[in-house]
N, C-alpha and C positions, 0 to 999 in steps of 0.2 A: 590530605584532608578527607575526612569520611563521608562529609554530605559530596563531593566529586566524583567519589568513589561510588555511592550509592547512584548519584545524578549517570556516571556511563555504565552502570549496570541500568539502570530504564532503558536508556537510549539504544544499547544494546539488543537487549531481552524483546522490544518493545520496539524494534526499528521496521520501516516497511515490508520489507522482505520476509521478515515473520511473520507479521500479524494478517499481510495478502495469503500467503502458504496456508496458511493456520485455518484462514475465511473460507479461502477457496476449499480443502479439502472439507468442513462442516456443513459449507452448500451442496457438496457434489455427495455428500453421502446423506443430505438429511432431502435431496429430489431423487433419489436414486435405490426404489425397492431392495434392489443386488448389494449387501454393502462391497462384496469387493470387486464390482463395478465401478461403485462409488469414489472406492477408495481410488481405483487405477485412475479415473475422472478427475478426480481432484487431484493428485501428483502429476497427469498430464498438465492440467490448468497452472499449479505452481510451476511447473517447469518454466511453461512459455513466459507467465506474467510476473514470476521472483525468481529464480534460483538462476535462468540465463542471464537476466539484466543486471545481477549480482555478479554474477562471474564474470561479466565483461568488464563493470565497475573494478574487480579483486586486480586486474589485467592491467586497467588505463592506473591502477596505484603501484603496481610492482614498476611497469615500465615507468611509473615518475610523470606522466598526464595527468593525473587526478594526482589532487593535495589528500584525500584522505577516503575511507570507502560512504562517508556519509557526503560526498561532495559538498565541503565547505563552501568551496569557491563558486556563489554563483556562475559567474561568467564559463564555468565548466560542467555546467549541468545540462548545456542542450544537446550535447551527444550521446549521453549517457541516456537522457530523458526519450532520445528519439530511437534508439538501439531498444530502448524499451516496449516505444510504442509499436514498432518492426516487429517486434516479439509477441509481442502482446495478440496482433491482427493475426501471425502466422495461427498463433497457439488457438487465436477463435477461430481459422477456418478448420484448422486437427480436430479440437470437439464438437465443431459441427458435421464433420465427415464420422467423427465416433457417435453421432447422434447423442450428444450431450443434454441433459434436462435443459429446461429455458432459463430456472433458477439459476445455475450453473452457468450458464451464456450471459445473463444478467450482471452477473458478480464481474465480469470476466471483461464486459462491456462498459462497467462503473469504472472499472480502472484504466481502461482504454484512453476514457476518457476524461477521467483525473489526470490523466499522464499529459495530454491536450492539455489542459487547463493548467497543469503544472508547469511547463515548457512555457507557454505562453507570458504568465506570471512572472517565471523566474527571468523571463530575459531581460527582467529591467530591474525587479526585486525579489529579493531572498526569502521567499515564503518557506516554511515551514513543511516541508514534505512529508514529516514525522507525524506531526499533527494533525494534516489533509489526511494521512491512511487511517491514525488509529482513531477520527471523528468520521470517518466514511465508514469504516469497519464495523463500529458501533453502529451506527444507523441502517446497516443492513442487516445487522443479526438482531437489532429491535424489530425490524423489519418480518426476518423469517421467524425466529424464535419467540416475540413476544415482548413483554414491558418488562419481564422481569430483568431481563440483560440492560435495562436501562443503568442497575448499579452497577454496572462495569463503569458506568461514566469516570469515577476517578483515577481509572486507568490513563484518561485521555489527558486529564489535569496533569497527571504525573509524567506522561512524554512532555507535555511541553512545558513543563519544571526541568526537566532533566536538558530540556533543548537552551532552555534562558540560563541554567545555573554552569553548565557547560562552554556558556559565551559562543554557541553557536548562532541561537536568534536574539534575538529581542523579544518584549512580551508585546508586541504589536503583529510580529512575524508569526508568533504563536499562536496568536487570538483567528489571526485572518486565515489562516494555516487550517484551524480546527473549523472554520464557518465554512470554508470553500469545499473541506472537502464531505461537512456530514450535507451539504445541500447540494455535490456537485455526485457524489458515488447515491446517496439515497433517492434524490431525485431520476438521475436514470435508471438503476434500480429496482424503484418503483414503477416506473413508466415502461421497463421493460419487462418485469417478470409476469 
């Protein structure tokens, strides 16, 4: 069927690990005079807070521990969640020894703490992980960039279409997914940068 087909290309195109990579390098080169400063800043940052917590995810699904690399299975999400958070703390103290901009530490500290709040959530219900990034994400590039990024918003609608139409969540997983994370990444965020 084609809307399935279009539904895991979002989820895909549009899954955590992208849209943090994608944030982080646009923070670290849009604080960062030097772009290819910037640039090393920001693939440092993606390293630690996506592309490791990916690969260990890629790891627990070959060996057969994880059902799937979007961790369907609640109940196997707090390893993966907290391998992440490991990551994540190491990767802030690297750009604080690299003397990373604050913006950059900010970004980097938002999902620290999404990560917190995720783990917490999930140990009893299946929030929306998809939706918490790409509604945090949005909130901090309205943030640094401005209201124009505000119309990315349908980007956010269309993850968690792609999450509901997939029989991943529910449209309740979705909705709480998208609130927790543009109030739980924009708020620290803000507070920190």
């Amino acid at each position: 069927m084609i809307s399935q087909r279009i539904a895991r290309a979002v989820t895909e195109l549009l899954a955590p690990a992208v849209l943090v990579s994608v944030l982080l390098v646009l923070l670290a080169v849009h604080g960062e005079p030097n772009l290819g400063r910037g640039l090393l800043l920001g693939v440092v940052a993606a390293l630690f807070e996506s592309v490791l917590p990916f690969l260990y995810i890629l790891r627990g699904v070959r060996r057969g521990d994880l059902t799937d690399i979007h961790v369907g299975d609640h109940r196997q999400r707090r390893g993966p969640l907290l391998v992440g958070l490991a990551s994540v703390a190491v990767g802030f103290v690297v750009l604080l020894g690299l003397d990373a901009q604050r913006e950059l530490l900010a970004g980097v500290a938002a999902g620290g703490v999404g990560l917190v709040v995720a783990a917490a959530v999930n140990h009893w219900w299946k929030m929306s992980i998809h939706t918490a990034v790409a509604a945090g994400a949005l909130v901090i590039l309205v943030l640094v960039f401005g209201w124009l990024l505000a119309a990315t918003a349908p980007l956010v609608a269309a993850v968690g279409w792609s999450r509901v139409a997939l029989k991943d969540h529910t449209v309740a997983q979705v909705v709480v997914g998208a609130l927790v994370g543009a109030v739980v990444a924009g708020g620290v965020f803000a507070g920190l940068r």
